[in-house]
C-alpha positions in Angstrom: 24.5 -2.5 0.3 22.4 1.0 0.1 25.1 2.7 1.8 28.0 1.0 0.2 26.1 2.2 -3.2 25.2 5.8 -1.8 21.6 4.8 -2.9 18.8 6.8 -0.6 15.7 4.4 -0.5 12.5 5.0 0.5 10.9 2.8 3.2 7.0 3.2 3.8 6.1 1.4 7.3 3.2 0.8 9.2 2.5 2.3 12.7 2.8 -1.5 14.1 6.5 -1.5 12.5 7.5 1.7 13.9 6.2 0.4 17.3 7.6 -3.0 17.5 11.1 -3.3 19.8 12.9 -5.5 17.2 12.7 -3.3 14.6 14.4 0.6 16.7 17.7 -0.2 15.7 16.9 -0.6 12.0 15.1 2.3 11.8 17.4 4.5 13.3 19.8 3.2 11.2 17.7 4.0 8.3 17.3 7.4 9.3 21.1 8.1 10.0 22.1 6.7 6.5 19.6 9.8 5.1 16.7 7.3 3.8 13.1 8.6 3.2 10.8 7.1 6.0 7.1 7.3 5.8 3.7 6.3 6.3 2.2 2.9 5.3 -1.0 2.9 7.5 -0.8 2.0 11.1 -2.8 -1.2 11.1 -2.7 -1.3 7.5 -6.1 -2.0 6.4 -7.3 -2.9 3.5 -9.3 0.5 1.7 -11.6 -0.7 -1.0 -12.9 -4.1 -2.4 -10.3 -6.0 -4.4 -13.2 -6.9 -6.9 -15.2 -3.9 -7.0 -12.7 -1.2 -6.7 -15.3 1.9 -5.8 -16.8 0.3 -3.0 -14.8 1.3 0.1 -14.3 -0.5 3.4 -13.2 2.1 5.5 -14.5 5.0 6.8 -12.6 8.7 5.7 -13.1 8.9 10.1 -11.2 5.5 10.4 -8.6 6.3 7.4 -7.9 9.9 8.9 -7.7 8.4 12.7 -5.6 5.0 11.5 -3.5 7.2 9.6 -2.5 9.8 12.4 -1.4 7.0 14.0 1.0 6.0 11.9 2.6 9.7 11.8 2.8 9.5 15.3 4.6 6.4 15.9 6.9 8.0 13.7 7.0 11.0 15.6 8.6 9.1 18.5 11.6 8.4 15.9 11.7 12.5 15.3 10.2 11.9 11.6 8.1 15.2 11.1 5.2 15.0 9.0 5.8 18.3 7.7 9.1 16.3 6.1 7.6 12.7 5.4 4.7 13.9 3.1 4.7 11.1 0.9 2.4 8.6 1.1 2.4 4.7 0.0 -1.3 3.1 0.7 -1.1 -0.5 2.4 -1.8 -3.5 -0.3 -0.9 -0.2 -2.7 -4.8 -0.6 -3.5 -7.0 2.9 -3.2 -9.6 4.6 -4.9 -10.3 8.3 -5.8 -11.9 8.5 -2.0 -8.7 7.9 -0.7 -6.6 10.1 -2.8 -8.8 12.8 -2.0 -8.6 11.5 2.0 -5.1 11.9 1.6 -4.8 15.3 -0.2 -7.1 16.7 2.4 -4.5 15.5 5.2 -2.3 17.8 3.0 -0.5 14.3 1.9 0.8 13.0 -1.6 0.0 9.7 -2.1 2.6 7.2 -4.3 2.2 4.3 -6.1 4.7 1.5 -7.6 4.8 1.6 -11.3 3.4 -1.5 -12.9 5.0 -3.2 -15.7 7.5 -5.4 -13.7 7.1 -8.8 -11.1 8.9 -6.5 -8.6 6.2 -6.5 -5.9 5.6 -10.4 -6.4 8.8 -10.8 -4.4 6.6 -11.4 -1.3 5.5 -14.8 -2.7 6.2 -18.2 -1.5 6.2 -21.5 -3.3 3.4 -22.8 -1.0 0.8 -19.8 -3.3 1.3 -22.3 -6.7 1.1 -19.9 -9.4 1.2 -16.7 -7.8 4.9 -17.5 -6.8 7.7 -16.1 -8.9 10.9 -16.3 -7.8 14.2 -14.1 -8.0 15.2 -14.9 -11.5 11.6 -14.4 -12.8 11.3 -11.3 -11.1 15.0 -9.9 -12.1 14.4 -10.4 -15.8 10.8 -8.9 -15.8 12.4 -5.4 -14.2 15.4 -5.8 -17.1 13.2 -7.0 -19.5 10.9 -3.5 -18.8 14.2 -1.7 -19.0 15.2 -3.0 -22.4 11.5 -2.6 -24.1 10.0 0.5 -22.6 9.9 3.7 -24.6 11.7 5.4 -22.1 13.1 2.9 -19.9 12.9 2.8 -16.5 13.1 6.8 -15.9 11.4 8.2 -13.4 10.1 4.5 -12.2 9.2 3.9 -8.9 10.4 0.2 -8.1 9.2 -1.4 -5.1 10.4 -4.2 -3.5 9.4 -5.3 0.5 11.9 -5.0 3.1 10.6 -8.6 4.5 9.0 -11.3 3.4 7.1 -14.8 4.4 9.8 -17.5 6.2 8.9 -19.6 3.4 9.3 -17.5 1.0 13.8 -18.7 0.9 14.8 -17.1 -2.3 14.7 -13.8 -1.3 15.0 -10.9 -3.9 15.8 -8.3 -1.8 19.5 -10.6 -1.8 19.6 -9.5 -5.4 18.6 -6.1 -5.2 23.0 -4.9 -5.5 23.0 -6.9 -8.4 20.0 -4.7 -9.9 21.4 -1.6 -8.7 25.0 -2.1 -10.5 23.1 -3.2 -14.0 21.4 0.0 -13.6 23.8 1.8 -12.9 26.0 0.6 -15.5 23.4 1.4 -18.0 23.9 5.0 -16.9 20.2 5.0 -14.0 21.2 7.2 -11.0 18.9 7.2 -8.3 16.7 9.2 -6.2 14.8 9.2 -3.1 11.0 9.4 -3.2 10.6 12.9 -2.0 12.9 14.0 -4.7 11.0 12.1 -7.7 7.9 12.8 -7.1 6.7 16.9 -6.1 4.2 17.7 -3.4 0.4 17.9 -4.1 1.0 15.5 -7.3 0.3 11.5 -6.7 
């Protein structure tokens, strides 16, 4: 669908992604089509407490050392971390440690922006109220579109690659459907490393 739209996507993996088997022909595929490709953590660990924000649970030794990793399991994919500077925390939950961490590793470090149910489309029915499902989510992103000063320009969308088996209704299936409305509303598209310029997060 990405290349039949001539949409470049960005796609933030862990080191264990990069180093499973099942996953090589995917990735090279991504990389031939001329998508962005870039860090996620290599055992993606949770940084901080998800109640007190400040108070971290990682080391800047363990965030530097996990996060080398990462780069080189992409290394072995020729992905040069001189050209995959961009970087998307795991759980997208950090603190200023972290941004500073990552500046330090001469890094930028990228966030979704909030306002839509777009990252909710990892939920399953079996989470009760935390589910949403594809319609939900698809109305909250147009819904942002149609109310937000400025739209959706410059918005960073995510939405996972893969989700939970039991998650059936996934929104990923929908995501041509998005791309087409936005499109015909007159959105082109960028990849990561174009939207956002080094040494800004």
């Amino acid at each position: 669908m990405l290349r039949q739209r001539n949409v470049k996507a960005g796609f933030f993996f862990t080191g264990n992604f990069y180093a499973n088997d099942e996953f090589e022909p995917l990735i090279k595929d991504l990389l031939q089509d001329g998508h962005y490709l870039g860090a996620h953590s290599d055992k993606h660990l949770l940084y901080c407490d998800w109640s007190k924000r400040d108070s971290l649970l990682v080391t800047r030794r363990q965030f530097r050392r996990d996060l080398k990793r990462n780069y080189k399991r992409m290394a072995e994919f020729g992905i040069d971390k001189n050209e995959a500077k961009v970087f998307l925390p795991p759980y997208e939950w950090y603190n200023a440690s972290v941004v500073k961490w990552t500046h330090e590793l001469g890094l930028t470090l990228v966030n979704f922006t909030p306002g839509t149910l777009s990252t909710a489309d990892y939920t399953y029915p079996d989470m009760g109220t935390r589910y949403r499902n594809s319609d939900t989510i698809f109305r909250s992103i147009m819904d942002y579109e149609s109310n937000a000063r400025i739209g959706m320009n410059g918005f960073i969308l995510l939405v996972h690659i893969g989700t939970d088996p039991r998650r059936t209704d996934k929104f990923y299936d929908r995501l041509d459907q998005l791309l087409v409305t936005l499109m015909e509303k007159g959105y082109s598209f960028k990849r990561i490393d174009e939207l956002v310029p080094e040494g800004t997060e």
